[in-house]
GUVEX-988809 format. One line per field, with one value per residue (C-alpha): residue in three letters; x negated, z negated, y negated; residue number from 1. Coordinates in nm, 3 decimals, decimal comma, always signed. Each point is the difference from the previous one (the first is absolute). Layout:
# residues N
residuo = Ala/...
xx = X/...
zz = Z/...
yy = Y/...
num = NUM/...
This chain:
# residues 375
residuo = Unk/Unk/Unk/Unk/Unk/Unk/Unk/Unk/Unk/Unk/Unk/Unk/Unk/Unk/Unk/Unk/Unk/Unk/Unk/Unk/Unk/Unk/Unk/Unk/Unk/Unk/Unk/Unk/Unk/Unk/Unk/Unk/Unk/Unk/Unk/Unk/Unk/Unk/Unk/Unk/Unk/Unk/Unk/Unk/Unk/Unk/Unk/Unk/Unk/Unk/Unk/Unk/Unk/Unk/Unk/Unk/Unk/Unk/Unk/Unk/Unk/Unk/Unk/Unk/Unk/Unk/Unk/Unk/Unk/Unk/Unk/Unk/Unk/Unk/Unk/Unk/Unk/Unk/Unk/Unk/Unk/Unk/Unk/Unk/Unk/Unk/Unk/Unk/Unk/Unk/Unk/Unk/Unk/Unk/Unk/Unk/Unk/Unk/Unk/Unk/Unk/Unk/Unk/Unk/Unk/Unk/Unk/Unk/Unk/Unk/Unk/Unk/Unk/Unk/Unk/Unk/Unk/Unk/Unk/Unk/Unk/Unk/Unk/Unk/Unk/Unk/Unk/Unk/Unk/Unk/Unk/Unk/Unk/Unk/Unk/Unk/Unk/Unk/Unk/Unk/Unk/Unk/Unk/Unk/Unk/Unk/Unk/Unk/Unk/Unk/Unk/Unk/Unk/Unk/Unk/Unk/Unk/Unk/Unk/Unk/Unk/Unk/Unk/Unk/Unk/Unk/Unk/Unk/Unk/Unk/Unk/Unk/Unk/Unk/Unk/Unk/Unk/Unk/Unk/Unk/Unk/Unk/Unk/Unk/Unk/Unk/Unk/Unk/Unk/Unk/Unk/Unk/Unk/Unk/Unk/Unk/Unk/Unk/Unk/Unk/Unk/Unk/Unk/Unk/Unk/Unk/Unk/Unk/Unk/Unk/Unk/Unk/Unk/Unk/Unk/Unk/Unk/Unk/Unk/Unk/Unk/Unk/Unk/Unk/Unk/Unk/Unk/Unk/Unk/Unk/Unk/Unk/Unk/Unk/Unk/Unk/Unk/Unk/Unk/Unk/Unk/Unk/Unk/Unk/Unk/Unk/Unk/Unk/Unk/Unk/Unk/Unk/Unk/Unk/Unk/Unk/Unk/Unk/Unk/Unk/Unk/Unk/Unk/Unk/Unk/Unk/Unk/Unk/Unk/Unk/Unk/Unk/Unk/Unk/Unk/Unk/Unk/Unk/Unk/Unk/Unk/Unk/Unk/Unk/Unk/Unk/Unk/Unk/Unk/Unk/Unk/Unk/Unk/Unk/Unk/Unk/Unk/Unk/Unk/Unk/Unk/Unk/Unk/Unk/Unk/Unk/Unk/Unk/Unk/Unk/Unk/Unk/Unk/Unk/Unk/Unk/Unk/Unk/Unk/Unk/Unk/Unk/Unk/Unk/Unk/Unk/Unk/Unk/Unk/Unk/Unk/Unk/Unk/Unk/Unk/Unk/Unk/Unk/Unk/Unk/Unk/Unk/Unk/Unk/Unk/Unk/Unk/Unk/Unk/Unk/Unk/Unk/Unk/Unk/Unk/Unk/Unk/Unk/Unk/Unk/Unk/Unk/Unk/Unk/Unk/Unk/Unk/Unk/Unk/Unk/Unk/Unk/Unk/Unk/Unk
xx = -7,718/-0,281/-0,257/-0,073/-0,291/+0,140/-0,251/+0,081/+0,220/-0,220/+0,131/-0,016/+0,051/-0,376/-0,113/-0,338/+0,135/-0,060/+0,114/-0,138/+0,195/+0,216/+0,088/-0,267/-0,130/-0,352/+0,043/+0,068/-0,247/-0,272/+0,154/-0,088/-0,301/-0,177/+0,118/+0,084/-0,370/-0,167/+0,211/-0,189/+0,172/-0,022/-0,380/-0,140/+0,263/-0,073/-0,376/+0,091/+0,217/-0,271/-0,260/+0,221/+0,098/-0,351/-0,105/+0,260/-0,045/-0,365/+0,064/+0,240/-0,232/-0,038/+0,334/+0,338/+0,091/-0,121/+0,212/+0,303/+0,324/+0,265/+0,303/+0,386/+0,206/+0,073/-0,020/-0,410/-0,186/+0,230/-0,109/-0,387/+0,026/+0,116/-0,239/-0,283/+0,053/+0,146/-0,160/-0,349/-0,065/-0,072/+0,062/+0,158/+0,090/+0,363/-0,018/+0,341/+0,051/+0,305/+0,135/+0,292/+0,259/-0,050/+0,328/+0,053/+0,014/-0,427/-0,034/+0,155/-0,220/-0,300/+0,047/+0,158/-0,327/-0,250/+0,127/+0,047/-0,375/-0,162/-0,128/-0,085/+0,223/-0,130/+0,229/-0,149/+0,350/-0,050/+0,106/+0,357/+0,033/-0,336/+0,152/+0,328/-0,108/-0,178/+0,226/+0,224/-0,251/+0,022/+0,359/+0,000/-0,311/+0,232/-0,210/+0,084/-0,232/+0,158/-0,133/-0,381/-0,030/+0,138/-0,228/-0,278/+0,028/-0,032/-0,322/-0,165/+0,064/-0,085/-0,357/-0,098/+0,099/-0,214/-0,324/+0,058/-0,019/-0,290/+0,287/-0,163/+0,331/+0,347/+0,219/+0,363/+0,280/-0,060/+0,035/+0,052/+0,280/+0,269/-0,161/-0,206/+0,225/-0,105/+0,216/-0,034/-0,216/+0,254/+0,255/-0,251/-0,333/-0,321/+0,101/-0,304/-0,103/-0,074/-0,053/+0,379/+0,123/-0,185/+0,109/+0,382/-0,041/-0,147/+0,324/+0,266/-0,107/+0,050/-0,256/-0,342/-0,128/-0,201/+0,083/+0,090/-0,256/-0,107/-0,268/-0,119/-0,075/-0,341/-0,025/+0,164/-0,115/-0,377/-0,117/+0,162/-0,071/-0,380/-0,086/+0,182/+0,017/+0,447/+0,126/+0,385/+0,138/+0,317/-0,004/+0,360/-0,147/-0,218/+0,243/+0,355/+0,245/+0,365/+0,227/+0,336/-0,224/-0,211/+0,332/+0,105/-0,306/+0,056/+0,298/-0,019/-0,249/+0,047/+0,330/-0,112/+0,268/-0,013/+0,124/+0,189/-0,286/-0,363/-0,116/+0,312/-0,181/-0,046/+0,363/-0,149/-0,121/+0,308/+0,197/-0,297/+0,003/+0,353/+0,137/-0,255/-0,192/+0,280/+0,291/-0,263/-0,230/+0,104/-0,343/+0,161/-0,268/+0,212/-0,135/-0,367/+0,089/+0,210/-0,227/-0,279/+0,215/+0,064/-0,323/-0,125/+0,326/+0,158/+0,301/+0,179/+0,009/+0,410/+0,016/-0,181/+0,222/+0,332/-0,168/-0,050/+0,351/+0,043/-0,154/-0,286/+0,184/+0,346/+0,285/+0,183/-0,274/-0,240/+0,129/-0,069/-0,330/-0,016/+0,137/-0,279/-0,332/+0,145/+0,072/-0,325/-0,246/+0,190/+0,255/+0,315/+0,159/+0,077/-0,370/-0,154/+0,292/-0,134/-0,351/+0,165/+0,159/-0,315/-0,187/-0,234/-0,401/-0,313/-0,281/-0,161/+0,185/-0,223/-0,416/-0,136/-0,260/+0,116/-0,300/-0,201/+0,292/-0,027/-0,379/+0,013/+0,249/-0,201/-0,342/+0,194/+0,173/-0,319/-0,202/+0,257/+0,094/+0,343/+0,319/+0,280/+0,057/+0,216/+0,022
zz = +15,521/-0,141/+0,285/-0,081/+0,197/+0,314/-0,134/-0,403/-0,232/-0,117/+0,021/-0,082/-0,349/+0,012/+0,093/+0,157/+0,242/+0,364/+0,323/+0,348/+0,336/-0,070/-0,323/-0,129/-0,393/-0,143/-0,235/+0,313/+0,203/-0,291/-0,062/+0,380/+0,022/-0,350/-0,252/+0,278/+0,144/-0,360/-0,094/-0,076/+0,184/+0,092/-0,054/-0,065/-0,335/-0,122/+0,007/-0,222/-0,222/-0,064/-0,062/-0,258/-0,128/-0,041/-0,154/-0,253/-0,116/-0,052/-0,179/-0,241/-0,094/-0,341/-0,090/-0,095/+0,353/+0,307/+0,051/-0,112/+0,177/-0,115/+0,037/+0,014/+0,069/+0,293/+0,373/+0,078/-0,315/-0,071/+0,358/-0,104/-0,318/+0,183/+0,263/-0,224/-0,191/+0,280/+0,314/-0,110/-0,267/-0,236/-0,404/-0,053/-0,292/+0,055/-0,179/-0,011/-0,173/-0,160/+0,036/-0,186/+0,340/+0,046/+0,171/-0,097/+0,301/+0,003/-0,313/+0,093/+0,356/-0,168/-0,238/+0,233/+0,204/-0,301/-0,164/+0,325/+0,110/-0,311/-0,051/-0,231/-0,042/-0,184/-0,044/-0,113/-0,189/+0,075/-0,298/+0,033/-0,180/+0,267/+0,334/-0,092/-0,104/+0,350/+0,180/-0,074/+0,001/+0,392/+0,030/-0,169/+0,279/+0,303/+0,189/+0,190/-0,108/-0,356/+0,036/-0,029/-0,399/+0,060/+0,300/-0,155/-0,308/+0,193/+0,207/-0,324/-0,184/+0,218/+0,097/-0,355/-0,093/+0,274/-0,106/-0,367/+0,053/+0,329/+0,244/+0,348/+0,256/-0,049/+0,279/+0,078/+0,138/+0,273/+0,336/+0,346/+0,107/-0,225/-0,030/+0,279/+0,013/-0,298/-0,205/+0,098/-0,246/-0,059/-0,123/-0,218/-0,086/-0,120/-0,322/-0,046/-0,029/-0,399/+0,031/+0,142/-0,312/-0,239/+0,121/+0,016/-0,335/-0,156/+0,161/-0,071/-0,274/-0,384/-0,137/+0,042/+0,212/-0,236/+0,101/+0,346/+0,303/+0,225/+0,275/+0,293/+0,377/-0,055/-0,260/+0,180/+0,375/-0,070/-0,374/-0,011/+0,333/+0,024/-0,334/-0,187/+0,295/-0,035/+0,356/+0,066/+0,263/+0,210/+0,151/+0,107/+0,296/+0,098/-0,008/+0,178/-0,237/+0,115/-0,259/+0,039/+0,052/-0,273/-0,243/+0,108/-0,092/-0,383/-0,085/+0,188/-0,228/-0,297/-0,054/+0,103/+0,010/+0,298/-0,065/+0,168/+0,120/+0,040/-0,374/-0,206/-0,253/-0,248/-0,046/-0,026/+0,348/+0,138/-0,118/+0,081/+0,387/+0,055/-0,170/-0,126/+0,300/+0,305/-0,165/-0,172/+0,259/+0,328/-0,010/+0,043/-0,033/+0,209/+0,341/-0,125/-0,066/+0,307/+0,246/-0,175/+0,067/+0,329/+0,107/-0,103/+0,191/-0,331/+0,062/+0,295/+0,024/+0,040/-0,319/-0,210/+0,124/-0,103/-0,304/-0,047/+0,041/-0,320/-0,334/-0,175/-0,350/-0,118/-0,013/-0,199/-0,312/+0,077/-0,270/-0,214/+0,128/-0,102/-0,347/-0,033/+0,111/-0,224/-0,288/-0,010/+0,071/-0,360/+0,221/+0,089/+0,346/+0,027/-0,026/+0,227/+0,284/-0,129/+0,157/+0,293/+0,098/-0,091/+0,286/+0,160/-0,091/+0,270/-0,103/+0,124/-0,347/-0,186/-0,061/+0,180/+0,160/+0,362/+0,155/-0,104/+0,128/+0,340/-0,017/-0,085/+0,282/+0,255/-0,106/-0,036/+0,367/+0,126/-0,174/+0,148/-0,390/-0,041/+0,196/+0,037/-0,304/-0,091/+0,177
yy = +19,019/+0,177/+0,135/+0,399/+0,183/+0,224/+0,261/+0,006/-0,136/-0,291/-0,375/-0,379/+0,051/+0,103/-0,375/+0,094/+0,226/-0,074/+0,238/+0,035/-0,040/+0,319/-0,084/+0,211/-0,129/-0,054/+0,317/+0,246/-0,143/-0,009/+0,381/+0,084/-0,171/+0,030/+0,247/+0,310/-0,043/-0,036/+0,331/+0,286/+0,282/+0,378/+0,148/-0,357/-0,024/+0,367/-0,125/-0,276/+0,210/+0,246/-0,263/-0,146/+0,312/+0,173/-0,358/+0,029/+0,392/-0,100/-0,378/+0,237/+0,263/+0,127/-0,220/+0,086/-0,144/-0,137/-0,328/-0,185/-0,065/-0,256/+0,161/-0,175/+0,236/-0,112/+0,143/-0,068/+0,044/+0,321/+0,144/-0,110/+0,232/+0,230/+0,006/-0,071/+0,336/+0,237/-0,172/-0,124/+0,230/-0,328/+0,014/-0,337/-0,124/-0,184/-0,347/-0,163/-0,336/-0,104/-0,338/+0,041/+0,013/+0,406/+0,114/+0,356/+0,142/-0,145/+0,199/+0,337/-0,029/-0,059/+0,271/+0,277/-0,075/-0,035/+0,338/+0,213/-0,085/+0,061/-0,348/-0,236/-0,345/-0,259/-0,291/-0,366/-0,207/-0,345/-0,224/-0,074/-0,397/-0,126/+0,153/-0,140/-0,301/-0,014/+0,099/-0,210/-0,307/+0,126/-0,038/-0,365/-0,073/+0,038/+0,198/+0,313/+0,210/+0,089/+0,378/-0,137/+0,120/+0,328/+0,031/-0,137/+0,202/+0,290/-0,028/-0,204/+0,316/+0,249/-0,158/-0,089/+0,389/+0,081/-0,196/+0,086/+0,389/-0,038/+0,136/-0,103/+0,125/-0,159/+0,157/-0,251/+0,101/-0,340/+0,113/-0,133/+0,242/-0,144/-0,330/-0,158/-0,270/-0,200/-0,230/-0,366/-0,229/-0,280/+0,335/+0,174/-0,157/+0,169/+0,186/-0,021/-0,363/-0,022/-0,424/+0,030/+0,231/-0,226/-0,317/+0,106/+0,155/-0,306/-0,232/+0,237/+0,268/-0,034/+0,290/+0,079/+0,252/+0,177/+0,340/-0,005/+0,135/-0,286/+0,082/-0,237/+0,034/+0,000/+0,224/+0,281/-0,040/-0,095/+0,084/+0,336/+0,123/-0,103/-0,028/+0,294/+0,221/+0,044/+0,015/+0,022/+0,240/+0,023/+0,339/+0,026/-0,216/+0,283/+0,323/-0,032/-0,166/-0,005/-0,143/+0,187/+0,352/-0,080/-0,115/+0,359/+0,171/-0,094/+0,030/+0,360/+0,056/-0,240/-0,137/-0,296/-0,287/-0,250/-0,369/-0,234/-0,218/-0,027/-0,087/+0,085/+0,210/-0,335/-0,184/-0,331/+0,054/+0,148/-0,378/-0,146/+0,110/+0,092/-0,323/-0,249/-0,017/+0,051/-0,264/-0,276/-0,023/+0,175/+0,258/+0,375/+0,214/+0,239/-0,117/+0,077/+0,328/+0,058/-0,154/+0,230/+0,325/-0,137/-0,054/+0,352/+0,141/+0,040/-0,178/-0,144/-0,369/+0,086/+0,200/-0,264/-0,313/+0,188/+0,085/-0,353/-0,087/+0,046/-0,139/+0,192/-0,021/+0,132/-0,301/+0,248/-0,001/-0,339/-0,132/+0,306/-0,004/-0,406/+0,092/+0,263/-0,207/-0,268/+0,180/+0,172/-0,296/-0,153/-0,311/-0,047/+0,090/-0,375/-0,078/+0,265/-0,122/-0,387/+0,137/+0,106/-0,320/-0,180/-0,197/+0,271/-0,024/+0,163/+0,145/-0,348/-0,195/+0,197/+0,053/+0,302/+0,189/-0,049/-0,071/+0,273/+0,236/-0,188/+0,040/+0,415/+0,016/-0,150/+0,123/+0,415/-0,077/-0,116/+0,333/+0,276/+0,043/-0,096/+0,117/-0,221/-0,227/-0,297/-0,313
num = 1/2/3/4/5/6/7/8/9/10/11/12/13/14/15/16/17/18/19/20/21/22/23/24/25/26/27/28/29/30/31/32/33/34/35/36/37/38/39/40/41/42/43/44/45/46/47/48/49/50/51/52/53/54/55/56/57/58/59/60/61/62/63/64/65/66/67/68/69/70/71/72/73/74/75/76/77/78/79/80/81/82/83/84/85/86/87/88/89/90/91/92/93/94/95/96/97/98/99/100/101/102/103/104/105/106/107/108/109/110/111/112/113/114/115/116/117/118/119/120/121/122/123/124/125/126/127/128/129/130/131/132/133/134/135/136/137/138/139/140/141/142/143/144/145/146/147/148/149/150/151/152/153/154/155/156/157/158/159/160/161/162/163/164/165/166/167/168/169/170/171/172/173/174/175/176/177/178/179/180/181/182/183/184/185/186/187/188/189/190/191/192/193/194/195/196/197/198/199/200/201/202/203/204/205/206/207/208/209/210/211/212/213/214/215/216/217/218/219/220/221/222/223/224/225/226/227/228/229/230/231/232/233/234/235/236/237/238/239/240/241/242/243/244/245/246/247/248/249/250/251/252/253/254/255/256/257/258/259/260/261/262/263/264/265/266/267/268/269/270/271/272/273/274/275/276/277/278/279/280/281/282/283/284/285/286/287/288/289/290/291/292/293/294/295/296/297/298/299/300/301/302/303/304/305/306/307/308/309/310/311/312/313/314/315/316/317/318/319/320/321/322/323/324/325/326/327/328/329/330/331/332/333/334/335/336/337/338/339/340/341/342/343/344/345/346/347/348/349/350/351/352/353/354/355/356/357/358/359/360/361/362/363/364/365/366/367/368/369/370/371/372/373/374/375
């Protein structure tokens, strides 16, 4: 049977887990004892939030705005508009970037926000024939993480937007309320590890990437942040973010439209977590997200296990939702279920970058800069 933490919801299935004498497991205890003490709170997080604001408002003068926010639709980069505008006083310029797996509840959020706030949107279409063909050069890999070019794409875009125009402030929706528990390695690796992407590409793709945005590690945690000055913010860790108050707050005000689950604004990520992930290779993101909630007194540890009880995706349309990811990446049903049943693949069959990630990690821990984090 399948040991689950007397504190959260996490388990075995996350195969580095460990738990003290009360059944207590390494994410609570690293919750309690590192990311709670390293939280800015109260008068020492409205010191912060001024800093960065006052840095921002003077990076952005004379422009058309002060920063850029990617925007999803979803729950915490809607709130971060939002707050940006009406909270901060900021004039962000909303940069979206289409993968091609918009659901349209994404779109009408990101416009109902976009119009009612009087910003800008600018939305960067990533070409349709290279993600594809990645993306399914991910399924044929085996690996879990078959949301890295979607993921990737997005950050790649945003930053090289961001040093093409001199924009020095990228705000992200990231926060530790919602997400302190972090997903484990071995169920989502480092989107972005570009060796990984090429190496995957190179075994399993059958186009060139001419088109498609590829950025590395180093690129955007050393060159751009010493050398070209762009820092990236999460300031929903410095004002008081409650998801179900703050879900409230826009669609009181917007006509916002929740989702199911964390992450549902993109379809490929909805099969991808709700389906792909859970059934193929036992990783449901669900008990990150729970224990998260949890932790931050959220959710109770009793409301997230019946929650659990039942399966993130629909039985009634998963094969709908099979006929649709199929259909669009150009195969047959028979050959995406072909990938499914295919012997499952780590991050570790591949190339990568892993020990510069393990080197950041330790060298940020060690420096007070990083909160939390995978492991």
């Amino acid at each position: 049977m399948t040991r689950v933490c007397t504190n959260c919801v996490m388990d075995e299935t996350d195969a580095k887990i460990t738990f003290d004498d009360q059944g207590v497991c390494d994410h609570c205890r690293s919750f309690r004892d590192h990311t709670l003490p390293n939280w800015p709170q109260g008068d020492a997080a409205a010191d912060e939030l001024n800093r960065m604001i006052e840095r921002i408002r003077k990076n952005g003068e004379g422009r058309d705005f002060d920063c850029i926010i990617g925007m999803s639709g979803g729950i915490d980069s809607s709130y971060l508009v939002y707050a940006a505008k009406e909270m901060f006083g900021l004039r962000p310029l909303v940069f979206h970037v289409d993968a091609g797996w918009n659901s349209q509840i994404a779109v009408n959020n990101i416009e109902r926000l976009v119009d009612n706030l009087g910003l800008d949107l600018y939305t960067d279409v990533i070409d349709w024939e290279e993600i594809k063909d990645l993306q399914l050069a991910f399924f044929r890999s085996g690996v879990p993480h078959v949301d890295t070019p979607q993921d990737h794409a997005f950050f790649a875009t945003m930053y090289k937007f961001a040093t093409q125009y001199g924009v020095r402030d990228i705000l992200t929706g990231g926060n530790l309320s919602t997400e302190c528990v972090r997903n484990p390695i071995e169920w989502m690796y480092y989107q972005s590890d570009a060796r990984q992407l090429r190496d995957i590409h190179s075994q399993f793709g059958e186009r060139p990437l001419k088109n498609f945005p590829v950025t590395s590690i180093l690129w955007h945690k050393l060159y751009l942040p010493y050398v070209k000055g762009i820092r990236t913010w999460r300031p929903l860790n410095l004002i008081p973010y409650v998801k179900t108050e703050a879900m409230e707050l826009l669609q009181e005000k917007f006509g916002w439209q929740p989702y199911p689950q964390k992450h549902f604004e993109s379809r490929f990520t909805r099969f991808y977590e709700s389906y792909w992930l859970p059934e193929k290779f036992g990783f449901d993101t669900r008990k990150v997200q729970y224990s998260s909630l949890i932790l931050t007194g959220q959710m109770t540890r009793e409301e997230a296990l019946e929650k659990l009880k039942s399966p993130a995706y629909d039985p009634e349309t998963i094969h709908q939702d099979f006929e649709f990811v199929a259909t669009k990446l150009g195969i047959t049903v028979d050959e995406l279920r072909g990938y499914f049943d295919a012997p499952n693949k780590t991050y570790r069959d591949y190339k990568s970058q892993m020990w510069i990630y393990d080197a950041g990690a330790k060298a940020a821990k060690a420096l007070g800069l990083e909160v939390g984090g995978k492991r």
